[in-house]
Backbone as ProteinMPNN parsed JSONL, in Angstrom:
{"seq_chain_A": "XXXXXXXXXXXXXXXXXXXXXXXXXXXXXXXXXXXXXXXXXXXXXXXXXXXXXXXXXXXXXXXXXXXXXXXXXXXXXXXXXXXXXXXXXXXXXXXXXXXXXXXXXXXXXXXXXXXXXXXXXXXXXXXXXXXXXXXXXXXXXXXXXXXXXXXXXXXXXXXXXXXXXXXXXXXXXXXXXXXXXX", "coords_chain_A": {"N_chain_A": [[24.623, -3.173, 10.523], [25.423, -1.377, 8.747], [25.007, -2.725, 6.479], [21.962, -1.98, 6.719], [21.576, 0.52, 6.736], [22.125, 0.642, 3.843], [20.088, -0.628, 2.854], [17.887, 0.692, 3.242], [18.408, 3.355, 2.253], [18.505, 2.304, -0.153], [15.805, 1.528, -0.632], [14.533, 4.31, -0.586], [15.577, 5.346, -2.092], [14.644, 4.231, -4.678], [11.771, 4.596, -4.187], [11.464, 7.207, -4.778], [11.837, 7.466, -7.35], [9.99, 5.976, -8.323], [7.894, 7.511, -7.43], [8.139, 9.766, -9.528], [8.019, 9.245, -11.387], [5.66, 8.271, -11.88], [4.323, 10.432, -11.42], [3.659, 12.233, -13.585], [1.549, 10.371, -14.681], [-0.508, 10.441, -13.043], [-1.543, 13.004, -12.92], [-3.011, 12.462, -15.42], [-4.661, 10.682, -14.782], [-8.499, 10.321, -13.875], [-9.557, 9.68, -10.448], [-11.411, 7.015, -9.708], [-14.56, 7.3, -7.681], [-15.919, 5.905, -4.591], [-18.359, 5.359, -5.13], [-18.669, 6.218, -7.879], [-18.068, 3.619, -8.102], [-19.563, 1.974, -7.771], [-21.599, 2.108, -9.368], [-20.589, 1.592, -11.422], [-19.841, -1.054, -10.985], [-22.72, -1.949, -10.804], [-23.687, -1.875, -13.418], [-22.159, -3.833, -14.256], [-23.813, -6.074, -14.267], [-25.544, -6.329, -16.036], [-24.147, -8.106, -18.671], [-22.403, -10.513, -19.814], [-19.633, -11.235, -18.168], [-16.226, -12.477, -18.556], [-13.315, -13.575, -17.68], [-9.52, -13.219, -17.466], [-7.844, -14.053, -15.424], [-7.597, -15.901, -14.217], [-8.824, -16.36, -12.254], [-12.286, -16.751, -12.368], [-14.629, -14.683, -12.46], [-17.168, -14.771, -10.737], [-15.506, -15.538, -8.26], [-13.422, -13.532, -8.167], [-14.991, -11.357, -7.364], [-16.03, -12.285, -5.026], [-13.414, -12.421, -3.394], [-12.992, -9.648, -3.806], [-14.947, -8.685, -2.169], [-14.692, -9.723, -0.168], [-11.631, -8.478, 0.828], [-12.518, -5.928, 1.007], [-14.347, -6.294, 3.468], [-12.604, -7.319, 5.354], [-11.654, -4.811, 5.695], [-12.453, -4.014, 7.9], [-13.013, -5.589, 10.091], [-10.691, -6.775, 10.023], [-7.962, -8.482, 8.752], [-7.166, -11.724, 8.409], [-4.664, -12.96, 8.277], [-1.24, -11.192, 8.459], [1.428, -8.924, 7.655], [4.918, -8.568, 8.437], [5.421, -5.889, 10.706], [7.736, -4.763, 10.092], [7.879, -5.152, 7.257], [5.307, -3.708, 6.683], [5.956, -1.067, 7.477], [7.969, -0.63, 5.544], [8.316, -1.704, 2.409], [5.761, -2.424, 1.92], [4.062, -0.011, 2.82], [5.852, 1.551, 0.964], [4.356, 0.771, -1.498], [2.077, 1.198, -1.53], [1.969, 4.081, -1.124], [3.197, 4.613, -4.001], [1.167, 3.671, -5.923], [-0.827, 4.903, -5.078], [0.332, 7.569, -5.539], [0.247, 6.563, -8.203], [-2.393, 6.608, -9.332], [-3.663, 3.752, -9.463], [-3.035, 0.328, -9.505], [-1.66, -2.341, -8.983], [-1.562, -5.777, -9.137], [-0.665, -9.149, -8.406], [-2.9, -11.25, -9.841], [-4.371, -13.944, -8.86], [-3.803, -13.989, -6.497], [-4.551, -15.077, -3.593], [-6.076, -13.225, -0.465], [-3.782, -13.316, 2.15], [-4.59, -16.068, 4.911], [-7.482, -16.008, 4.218], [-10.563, -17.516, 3.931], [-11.103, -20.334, 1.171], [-12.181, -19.837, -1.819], [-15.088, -20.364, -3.814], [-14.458, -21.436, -6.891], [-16.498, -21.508, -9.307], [-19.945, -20.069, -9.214], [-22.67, -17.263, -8.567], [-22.007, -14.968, -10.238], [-23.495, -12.123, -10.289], [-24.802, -12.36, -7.696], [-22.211, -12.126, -6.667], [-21.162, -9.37, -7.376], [-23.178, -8.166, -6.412], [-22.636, -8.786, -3.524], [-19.803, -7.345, -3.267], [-20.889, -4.746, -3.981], [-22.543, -4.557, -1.79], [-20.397, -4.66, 0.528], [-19.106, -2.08, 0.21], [-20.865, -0.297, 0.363], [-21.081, -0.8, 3.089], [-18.955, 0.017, 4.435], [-18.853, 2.529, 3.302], [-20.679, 3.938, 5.324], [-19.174, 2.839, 7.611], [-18.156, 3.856, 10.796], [-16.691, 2.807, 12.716], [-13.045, 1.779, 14.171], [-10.968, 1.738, 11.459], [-9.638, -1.151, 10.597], [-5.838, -2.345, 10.256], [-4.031, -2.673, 6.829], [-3.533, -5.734, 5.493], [-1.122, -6.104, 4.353], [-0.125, -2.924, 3.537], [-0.387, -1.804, 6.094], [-1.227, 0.582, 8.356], [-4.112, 2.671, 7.436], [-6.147, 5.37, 6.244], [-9.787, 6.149, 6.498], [-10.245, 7.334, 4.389], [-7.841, 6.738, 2.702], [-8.27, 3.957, 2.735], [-10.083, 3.349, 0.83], [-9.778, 4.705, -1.468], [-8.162, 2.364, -1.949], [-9.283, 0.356, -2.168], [-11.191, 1.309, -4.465], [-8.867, 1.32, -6.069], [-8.186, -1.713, -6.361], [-10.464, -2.948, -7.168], [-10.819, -1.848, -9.744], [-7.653, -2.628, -10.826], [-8.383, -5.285, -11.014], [-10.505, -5.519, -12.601], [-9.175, -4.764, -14.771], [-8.602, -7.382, -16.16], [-11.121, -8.23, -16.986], [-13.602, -9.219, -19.571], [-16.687, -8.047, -20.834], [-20.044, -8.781, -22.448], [-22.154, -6.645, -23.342], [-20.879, -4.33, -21.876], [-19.41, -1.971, -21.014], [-16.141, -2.281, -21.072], [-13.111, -3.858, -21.042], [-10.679, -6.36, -21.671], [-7.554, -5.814, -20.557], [-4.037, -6.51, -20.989]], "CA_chain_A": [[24.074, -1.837, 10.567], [25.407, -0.415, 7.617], [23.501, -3.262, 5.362], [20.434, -1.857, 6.863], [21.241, 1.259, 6.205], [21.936, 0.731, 2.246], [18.862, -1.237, 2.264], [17.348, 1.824, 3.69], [18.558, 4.422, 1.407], [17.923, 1.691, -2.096], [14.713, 1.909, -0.408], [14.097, 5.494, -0.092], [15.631, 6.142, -3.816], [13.613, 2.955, -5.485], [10.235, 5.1, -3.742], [11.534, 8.489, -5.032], [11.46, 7.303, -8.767], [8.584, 5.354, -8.899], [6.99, 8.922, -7.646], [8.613, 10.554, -10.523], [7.873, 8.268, -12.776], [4.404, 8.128, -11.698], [3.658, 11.658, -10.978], [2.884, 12.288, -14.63], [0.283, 9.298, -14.53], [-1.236, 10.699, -11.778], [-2.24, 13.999, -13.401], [-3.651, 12.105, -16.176], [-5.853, 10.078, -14.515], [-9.161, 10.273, -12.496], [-9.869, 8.11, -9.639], [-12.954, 6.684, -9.376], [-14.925, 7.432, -6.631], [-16.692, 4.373, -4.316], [-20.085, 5.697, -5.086], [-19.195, 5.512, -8.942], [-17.634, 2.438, -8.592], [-20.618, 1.133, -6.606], [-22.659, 2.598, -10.499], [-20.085, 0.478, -12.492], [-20.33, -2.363, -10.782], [-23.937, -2.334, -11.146], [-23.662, -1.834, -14.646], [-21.713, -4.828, -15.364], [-24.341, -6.974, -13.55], [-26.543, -6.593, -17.355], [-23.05, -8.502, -19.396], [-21.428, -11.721, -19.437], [-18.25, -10.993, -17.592], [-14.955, -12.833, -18.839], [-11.864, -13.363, -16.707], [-8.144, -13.727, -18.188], [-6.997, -13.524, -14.503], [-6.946, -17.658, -13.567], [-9.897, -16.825, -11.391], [-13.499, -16.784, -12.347], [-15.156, -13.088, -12.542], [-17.637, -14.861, -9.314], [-14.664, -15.676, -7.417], [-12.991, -12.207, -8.212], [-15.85, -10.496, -6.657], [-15.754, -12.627, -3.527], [-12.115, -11.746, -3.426], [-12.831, -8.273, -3.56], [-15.819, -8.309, -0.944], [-13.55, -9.743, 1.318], [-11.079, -7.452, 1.122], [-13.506, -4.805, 1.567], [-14.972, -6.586, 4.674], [-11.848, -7.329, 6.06], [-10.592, -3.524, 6.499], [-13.864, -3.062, 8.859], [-13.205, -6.141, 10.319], [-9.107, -7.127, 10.464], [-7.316, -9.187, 7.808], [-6.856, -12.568, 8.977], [-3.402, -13.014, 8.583], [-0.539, -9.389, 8.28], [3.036, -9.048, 7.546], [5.327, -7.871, 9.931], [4.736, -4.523, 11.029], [8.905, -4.039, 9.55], [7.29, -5.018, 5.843], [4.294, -2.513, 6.19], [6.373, 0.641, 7.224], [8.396, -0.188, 4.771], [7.64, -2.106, 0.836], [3.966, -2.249, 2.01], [4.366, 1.871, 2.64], [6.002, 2.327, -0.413], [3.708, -0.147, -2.433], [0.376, 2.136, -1.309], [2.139, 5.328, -2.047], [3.418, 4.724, -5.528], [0.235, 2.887, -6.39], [-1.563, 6.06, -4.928], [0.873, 8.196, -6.778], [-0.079, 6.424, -9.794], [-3.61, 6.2, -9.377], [-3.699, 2.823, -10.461], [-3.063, -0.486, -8.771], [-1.257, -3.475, -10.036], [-0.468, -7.264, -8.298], [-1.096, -10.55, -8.713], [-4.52, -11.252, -9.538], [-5.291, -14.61, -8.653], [-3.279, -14.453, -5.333], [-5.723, -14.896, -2.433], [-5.916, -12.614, 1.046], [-3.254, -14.527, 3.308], [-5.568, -16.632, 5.721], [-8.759, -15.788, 3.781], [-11.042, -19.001, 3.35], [-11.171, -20.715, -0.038], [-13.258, -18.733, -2.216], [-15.288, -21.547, -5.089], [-14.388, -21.044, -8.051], [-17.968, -21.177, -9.581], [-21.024, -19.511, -8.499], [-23.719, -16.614, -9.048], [-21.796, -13.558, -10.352], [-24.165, -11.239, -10.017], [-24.383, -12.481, -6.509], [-21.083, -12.03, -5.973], [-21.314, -8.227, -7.42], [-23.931, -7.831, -5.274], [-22.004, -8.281, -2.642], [-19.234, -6.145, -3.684], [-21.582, -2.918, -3.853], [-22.683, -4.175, -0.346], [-19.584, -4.34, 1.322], [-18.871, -0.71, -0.107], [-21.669, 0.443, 1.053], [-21.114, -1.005, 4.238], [-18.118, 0.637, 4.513], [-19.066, 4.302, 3.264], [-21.062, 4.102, 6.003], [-18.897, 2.476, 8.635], [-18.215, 4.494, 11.619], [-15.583, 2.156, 13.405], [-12.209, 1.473, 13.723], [-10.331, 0.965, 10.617], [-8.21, -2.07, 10.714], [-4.745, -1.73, 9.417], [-4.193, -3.522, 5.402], [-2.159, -6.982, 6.097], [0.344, -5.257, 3.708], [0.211, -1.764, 3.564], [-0.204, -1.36, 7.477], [-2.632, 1.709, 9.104], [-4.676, 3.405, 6.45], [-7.052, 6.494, 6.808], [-10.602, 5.853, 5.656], [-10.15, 7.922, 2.683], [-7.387, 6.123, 1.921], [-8.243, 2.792, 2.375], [-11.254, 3.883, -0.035], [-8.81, 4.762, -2.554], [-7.297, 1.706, -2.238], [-10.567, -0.554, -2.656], [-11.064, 1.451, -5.548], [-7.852, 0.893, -7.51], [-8.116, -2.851, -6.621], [-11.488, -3.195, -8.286], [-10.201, -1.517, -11.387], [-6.981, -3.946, -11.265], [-9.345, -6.863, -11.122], [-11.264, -5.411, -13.888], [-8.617, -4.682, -16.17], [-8.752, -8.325, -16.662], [-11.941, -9.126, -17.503], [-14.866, -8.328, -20.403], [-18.379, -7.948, -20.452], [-20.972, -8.849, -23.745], [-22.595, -5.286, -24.1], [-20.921, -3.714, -20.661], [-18.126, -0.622, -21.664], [-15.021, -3.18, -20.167], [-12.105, -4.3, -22.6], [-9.41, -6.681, -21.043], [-6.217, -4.865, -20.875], [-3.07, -7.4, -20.946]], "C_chain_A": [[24.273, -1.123, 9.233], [24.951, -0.759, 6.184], [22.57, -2.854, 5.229], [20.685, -0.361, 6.392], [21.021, 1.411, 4.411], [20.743, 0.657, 1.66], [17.97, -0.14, 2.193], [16.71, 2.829, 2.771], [18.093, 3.958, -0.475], [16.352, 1.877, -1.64], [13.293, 3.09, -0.818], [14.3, 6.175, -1.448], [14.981, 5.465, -5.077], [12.603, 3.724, -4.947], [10.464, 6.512, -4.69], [11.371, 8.396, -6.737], [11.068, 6.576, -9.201], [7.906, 7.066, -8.216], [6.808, 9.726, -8.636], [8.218, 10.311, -11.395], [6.387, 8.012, -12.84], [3.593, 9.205, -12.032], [3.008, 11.818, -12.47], [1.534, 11.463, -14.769], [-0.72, 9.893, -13.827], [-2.366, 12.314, -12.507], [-2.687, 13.753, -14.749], [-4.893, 11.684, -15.709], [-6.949, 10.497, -13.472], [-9.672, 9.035, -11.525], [-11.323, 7.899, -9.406], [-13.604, 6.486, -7.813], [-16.006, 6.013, -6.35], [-18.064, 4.491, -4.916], [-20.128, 5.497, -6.999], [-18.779, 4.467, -9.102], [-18.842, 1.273, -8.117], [-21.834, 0.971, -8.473], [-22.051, 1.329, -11.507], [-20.073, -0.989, -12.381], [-21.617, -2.873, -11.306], [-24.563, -2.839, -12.426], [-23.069, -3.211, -15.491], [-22.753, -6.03, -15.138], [-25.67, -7.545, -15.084], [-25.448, -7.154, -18.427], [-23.174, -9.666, -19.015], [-19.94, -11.155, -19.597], [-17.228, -12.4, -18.135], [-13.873, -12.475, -18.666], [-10.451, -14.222, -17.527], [-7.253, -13.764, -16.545], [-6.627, -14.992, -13.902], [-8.145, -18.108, -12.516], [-11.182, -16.561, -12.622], [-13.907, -15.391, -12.131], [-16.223, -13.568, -10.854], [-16.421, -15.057, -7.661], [-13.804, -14.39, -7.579], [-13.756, -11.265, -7.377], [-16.253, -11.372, -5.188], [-15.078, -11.989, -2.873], [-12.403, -10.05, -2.877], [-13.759, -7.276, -2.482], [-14.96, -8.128, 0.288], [-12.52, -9.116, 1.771], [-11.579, -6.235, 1.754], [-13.657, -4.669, 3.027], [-13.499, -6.47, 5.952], [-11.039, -6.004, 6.877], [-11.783, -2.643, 7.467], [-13.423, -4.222, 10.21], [-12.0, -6.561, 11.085], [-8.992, -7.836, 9.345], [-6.842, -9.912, 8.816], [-5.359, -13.167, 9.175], [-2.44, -11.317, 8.381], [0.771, -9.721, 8.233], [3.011, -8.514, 7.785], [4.872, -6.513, 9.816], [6.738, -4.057, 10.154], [8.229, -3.789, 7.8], [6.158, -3.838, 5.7], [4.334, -1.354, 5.91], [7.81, 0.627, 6.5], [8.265, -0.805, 2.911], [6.147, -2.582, 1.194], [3.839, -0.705, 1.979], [4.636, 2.075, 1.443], [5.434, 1.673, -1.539], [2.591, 1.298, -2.899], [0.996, 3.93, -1.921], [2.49, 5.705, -3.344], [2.144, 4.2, -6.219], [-0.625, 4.06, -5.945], [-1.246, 7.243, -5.965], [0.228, 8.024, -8.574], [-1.54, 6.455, -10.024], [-3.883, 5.016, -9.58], [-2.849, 1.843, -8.942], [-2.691, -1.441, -9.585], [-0.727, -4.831, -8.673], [-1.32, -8.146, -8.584], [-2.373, -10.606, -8.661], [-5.332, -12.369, -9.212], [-4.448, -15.275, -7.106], [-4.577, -14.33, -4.233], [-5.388, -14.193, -1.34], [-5.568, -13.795, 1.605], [-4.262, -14.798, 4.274], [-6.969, -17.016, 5.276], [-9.163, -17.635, 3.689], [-11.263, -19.082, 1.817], [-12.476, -19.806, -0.536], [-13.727, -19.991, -3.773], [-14.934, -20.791, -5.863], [-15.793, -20.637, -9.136], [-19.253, -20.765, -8.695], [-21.604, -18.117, -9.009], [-22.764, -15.265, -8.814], [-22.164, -12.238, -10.062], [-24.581, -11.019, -8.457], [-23.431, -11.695, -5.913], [-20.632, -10.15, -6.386], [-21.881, -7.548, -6.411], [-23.18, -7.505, -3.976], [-20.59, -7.661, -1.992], [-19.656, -4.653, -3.361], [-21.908, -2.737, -2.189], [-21.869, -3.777, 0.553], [-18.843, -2.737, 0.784], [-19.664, 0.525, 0.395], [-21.785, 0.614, 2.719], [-19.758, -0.254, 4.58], [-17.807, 2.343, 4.246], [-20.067, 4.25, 4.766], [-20.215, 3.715, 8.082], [-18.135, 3.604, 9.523], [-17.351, 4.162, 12.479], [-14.334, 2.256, 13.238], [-11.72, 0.841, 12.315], [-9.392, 0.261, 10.446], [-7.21, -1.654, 9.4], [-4.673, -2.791, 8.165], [-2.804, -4.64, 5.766], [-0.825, -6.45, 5.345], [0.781, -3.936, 4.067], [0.092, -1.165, 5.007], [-1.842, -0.528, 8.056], [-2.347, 2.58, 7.854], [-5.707, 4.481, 6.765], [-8.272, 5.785, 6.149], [-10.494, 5.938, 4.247], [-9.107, 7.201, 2.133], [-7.442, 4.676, 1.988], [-9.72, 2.961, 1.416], [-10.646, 3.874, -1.432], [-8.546, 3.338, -2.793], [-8.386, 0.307, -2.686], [-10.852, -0.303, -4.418], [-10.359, 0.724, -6.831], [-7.671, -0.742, -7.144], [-9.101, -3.272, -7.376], [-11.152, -2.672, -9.113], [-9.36, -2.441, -11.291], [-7.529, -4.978, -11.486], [-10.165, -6.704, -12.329], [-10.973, -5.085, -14.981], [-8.477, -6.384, -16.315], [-9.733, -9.137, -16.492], [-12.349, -8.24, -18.97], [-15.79, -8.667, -20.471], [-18.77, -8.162, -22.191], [-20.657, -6.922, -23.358], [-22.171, -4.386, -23.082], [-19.896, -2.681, -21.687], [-16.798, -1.515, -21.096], [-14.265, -3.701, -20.919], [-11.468, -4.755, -21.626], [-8.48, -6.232, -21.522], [-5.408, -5.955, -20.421], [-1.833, -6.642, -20.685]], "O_chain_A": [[23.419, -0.403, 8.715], [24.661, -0.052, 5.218], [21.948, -2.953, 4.172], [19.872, 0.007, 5.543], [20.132, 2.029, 3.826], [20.265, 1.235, 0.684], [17.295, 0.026, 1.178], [15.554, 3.148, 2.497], [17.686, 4.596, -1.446], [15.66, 2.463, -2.472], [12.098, 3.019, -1.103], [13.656, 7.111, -1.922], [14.826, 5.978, -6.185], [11.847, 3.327, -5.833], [9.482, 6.843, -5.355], [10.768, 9.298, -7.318], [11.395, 6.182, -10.321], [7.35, 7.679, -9.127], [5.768, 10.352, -8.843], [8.0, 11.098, -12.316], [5.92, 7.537, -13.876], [2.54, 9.171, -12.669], [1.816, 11.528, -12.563], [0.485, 12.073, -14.975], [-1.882, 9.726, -14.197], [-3.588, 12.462, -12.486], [-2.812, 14.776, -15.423], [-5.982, 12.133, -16.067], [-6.606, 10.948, -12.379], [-10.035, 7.888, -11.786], [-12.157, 8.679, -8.947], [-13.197, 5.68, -6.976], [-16.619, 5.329, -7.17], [-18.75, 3.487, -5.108], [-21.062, 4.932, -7.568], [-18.947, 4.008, -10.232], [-18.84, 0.043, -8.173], [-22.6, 0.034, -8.7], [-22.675, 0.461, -12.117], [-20.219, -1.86, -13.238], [-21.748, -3.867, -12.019], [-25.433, -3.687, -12.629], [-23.27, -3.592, -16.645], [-22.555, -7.019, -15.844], [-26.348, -8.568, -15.176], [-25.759, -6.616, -19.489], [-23.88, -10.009, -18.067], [-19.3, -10.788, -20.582], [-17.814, -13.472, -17.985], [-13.315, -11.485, -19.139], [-10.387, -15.362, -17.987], [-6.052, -13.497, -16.552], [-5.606, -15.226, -13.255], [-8.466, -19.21, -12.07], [-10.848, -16.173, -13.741], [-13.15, -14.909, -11.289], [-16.077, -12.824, -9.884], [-16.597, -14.77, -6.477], [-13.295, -14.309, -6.461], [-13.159, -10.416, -6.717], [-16.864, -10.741, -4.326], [-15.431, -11.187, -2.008], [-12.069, -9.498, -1.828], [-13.658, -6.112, -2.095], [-14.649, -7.285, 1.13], [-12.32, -9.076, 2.985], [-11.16, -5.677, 2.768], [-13.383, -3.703, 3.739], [-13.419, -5.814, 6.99], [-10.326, -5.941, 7.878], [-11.99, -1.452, 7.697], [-13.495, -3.744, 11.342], [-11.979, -6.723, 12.305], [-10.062, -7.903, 8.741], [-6.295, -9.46, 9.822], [-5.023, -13.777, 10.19], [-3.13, -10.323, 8.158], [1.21, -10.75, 8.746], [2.11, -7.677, 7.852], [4.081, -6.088, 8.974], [6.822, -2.927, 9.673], [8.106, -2.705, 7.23], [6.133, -3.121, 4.7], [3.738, -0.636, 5.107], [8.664, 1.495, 6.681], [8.068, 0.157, 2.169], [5.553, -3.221, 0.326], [3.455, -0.226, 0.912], [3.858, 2.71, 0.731], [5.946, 1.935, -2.628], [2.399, 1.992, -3.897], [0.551, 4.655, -2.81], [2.23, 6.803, -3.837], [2.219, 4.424, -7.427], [-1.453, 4.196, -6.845], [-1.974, 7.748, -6.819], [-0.052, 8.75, -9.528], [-1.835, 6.277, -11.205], [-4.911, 5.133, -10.247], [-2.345, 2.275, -7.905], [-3.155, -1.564, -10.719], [0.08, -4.793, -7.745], [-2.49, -8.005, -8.941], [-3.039, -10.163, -7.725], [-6.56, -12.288, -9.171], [-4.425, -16.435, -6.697], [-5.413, -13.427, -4.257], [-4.226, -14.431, -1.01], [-6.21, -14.839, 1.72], [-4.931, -13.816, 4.596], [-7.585, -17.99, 5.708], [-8.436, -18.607, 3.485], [-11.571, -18.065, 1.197], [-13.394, -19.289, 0.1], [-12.881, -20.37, -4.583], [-15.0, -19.569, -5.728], [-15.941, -19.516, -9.624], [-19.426, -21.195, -7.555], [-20.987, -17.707, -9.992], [-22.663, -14.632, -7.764], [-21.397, -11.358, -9.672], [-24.701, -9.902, -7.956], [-23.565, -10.869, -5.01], [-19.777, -9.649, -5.655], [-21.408, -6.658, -5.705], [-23.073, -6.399, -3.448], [-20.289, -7.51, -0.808], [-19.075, -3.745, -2.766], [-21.776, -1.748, -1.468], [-22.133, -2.864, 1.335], [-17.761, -2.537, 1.335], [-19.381, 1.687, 0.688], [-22.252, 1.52, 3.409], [-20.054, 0.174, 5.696], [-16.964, 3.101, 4.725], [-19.603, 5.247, 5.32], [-20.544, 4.121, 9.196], [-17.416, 4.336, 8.843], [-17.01, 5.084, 13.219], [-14.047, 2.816, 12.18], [-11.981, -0.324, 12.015], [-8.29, 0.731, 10.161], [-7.391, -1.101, 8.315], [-5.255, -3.85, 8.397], [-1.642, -4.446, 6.125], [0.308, -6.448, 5.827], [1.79, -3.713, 4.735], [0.478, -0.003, 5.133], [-3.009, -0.915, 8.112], [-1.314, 3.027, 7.355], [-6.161, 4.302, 7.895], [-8.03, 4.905, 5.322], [-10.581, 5.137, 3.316], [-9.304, 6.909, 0.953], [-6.633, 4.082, 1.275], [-10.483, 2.108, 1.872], [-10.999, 3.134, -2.349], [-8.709, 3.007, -3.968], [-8.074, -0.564, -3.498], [-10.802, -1.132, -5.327], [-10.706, 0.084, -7.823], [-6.752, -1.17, -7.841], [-8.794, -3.997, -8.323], [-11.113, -3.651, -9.859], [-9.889, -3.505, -11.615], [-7.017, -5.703, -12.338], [-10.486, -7.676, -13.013], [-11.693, -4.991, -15.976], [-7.674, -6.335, -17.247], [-9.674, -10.292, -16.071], [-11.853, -7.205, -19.414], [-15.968, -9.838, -20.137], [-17.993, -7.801, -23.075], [-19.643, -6.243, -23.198], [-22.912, -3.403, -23.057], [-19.776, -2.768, -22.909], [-16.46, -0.768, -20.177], [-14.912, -4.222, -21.828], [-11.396, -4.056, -20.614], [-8.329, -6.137, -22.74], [-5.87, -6.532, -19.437], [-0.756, -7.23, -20.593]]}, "name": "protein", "num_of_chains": 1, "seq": "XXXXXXXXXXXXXXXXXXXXXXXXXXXXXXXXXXXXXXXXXXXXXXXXXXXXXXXXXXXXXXXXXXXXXXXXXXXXXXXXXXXXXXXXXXXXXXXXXXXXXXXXXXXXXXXXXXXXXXXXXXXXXXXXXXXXXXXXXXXXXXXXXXXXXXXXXXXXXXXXXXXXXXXXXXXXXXXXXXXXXX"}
C-alpha cells in the first residue's frame, strides 16, 4: 500500500512539471484545426514526401487512417484500464498541455493489421482526409484511445491532430512547406 501510494504521488508530481514545463509551449503554439489539417494534407499530395521515421510516408498515412478509424470504431487491442487512468491520462494531458505530440513513430496500433510498406501515397493521404472527415461528421459513440482511455470528441480531435503533425515532423516534401525536424 504505501508503494502504491509513492508511485501515486511520483506520479502526480512527474504530471505537475511536465505542465509547468509545458505551459509556456502551450501559449506559443497554435493547434491546428482538423479542417486545416484536412487543407495540409491535401497540399502535400502535389510533393514527393520523404520519411526519416523507418516507415514509408504511404504506410504512415495508413497508420494514421487507422487510428482515426479506430476511435469511431474501437482499437483492436487497449491497455489496462489501471494504465489509461493513469500514464495514458497523464501522457494526453501533457501532450495537450504542450500542444504537440511526441512517440515512437514507427510503432504500430497494438492488434492493428500489417500495414505494406509500399504503396500509392497519395492514396493513402486520401484516405487520411477521409477518415477525418468521417469523423467530423460522426455522430456515434466515441470509443475510448487503447492508451489514453475515454476521450471527448473534441479531444480526441486534438489528439488526431497532434499525431499527424508528429508523423510529419519526420518527413519532407519536393516543393510542399514541410522540413524534417530531428
Amino acid at each position: 500500500m504505501k508503494k502504491r501510494r509513492v508511485l501515486l504521488t511520483g506520479l502526480a508530481t512527474s504530471l505537475l512539471a511536465v505542465a509547468g514545463v509545458t505551459s509556456y509551449r502551450k501559449s506559443t503554439v497554435v493547434i491546428t484545426t482538423v479542417a486545416e489539417m484536412q487543407a495540409r494534407l491535401t497540399a502535400l499530395k502535389s510533393g514527393t514526401l520523404v520519411s526519416v521515421s523507418g516507415w514509408s510516408p504511404h504506410k504512415v498515412f495508413v497508420h494514421l487512417a487507422q487510428s482515426i478509424d479506430y476511435s469511431m470504431t474501437g482499437y483492436p487491442e487497449m491497455k489496462s484500464p489501471t494504465f489509461q487512468n493513469t500514464a495514458g491520462a497523464a501522457a494526453f494531458y501533457a501532450f495537450s498541455v504542450a500542444g504537440a505530440m511526441t512517440h515512437n513513430l514507427s510503432e504500430p496500433i497494438p492488434g492493428a493489421p500489417a500495414i505494406a510498406e509500399s504503396g500509392d501515397t497519395n492514396a493513402a493521404i486520401d484516405m487520411v482526409i477521409a477518415a477525418l472527415q468521417k469523423f467530423e461528421q460522426y455522430a456515434g459513440e466515441i470509443k475510448p484511445h487503447f492508451a489514453y482511455g475515454s476521450l471527448s470528441k473534441a479531444e480526441f480531435a486534438k489528439a488526431h491532430v497532434m499525431h499527424i503533425e508528429n508523423h510529419l515532423k519526420a518527413m519532407s516534401c519536393g516543393p510542399c512547406d514541410l522540413k524534417v525536424v530531428e
